[in-house]
N, C-alpha and C positions, 0 to 999 in steps of 0.2 A: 776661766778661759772658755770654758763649752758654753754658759750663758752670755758673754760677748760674742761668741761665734755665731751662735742662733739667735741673738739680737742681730750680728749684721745683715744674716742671710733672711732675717722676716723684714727689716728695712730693705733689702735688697728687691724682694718677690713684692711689696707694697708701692716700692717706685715701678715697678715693672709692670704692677697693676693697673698705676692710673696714670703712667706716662708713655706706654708700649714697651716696644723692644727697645735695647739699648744697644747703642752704637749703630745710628742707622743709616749715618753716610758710608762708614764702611763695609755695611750689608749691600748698600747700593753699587758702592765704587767693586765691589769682587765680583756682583751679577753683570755689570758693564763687559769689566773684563775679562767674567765666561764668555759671553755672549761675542765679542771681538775675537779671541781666542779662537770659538767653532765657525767664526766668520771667515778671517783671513789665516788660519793654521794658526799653531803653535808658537813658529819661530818668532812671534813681535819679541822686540827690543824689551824687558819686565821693566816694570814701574816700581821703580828702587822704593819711593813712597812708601805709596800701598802695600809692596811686600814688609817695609818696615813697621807700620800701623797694623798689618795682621799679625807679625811675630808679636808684638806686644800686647797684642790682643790674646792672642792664644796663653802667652806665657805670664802674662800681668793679671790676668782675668779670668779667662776661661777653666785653665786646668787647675789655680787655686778652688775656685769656685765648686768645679766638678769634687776635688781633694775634699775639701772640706763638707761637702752635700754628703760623700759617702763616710767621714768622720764622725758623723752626727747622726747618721743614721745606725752606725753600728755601735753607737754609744747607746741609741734610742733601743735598741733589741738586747743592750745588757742591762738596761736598769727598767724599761719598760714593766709596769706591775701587770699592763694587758697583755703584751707581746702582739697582736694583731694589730694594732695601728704601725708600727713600726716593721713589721712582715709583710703590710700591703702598701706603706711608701719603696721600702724597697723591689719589693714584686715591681710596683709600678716604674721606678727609676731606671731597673733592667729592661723592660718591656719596651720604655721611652726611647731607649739607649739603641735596641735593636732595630724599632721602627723605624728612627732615624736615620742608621746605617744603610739598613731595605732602600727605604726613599732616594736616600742621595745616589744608592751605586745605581739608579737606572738614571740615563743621560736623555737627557730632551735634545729634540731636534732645534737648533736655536738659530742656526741658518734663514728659518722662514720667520718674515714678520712678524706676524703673528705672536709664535711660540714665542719669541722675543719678546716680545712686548708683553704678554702676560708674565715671564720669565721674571721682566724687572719692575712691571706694576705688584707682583706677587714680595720683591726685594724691598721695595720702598713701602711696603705696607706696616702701620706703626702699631694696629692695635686688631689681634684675630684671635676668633672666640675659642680657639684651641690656647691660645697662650693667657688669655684669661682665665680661660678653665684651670688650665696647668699654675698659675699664680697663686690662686685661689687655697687651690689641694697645697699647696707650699707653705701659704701661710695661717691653715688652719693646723696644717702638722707642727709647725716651728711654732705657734702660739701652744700646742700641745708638748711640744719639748720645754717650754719653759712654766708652762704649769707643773710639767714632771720634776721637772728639776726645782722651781723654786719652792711648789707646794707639797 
């Protein structure tokens, strides 16, 4: 069970590697619909859709994913023979988890052009050296859980 999990999750970060982000019309389609959202207020009519391809998104995908990331990490810090490889993906996983949070709660001005426009060329962008870098650290850990485990 743990090395099918860490097989999916190093296939996972390897597709992620050399194809970018994944799911990235629906990265597009929710920066749209910030951006209209701080354009004409709030009250638009919601996009039954798109709200339905994020739930499934969130719930098919994202929070397994997340589950399972920290599954395998705290399987990697009880049978780890170093313990610091497994102590500094997680360090890093929290740190990730917090920056994120920081990032997102400050709100851009999306009113002006401009910001807009960077807002959704930033949304539609498929391949950035932070999420390569992060791919990388992913699947040089997960080829390390499964020398752990299989060696």
């Amino acid at each position: 069970m743990i090395l099918f999990l860490t097989v999916a999750l190093l296939s996972l970060y390897i597709l992620t590697l050399f194809y970018g982000r994944l799911f990235p019309q629906l990265r597009e389609d929710l920066a749209k619909l910030e951006i209209k959202n701080q354009r004409f207020g709030g009250g638009q009519v919601p996009d039954t859709d798109l709200a339905t391809r994020s739930l499934l998104y969130l719930l098919l995908f994202a929070l397994p994913v997340i589950f399972i990331q920290l599954f395998l990490i705290s399987v990697g810090l009880s049978h780890d023979p170093y313990f610091y490889p497994s102590a500094a993906m997680l360090a890093l996983y929290i740190t990730s988890f917090v920056i994120t949070f920081i990032k997102n709660k400050k709100k851009k001005d999306l009113t002006v052009e401009i910001n807009a426009q960077k807002y959704l060329d930033k949304a539609k962008k498929q391949h950035t050296f932070g999420n390569k870098f992060v791919a990388v650290i992913y699947i040089a850990y997960f080829v390390y859980l499964l020398w752990m485990f299989v060696g």
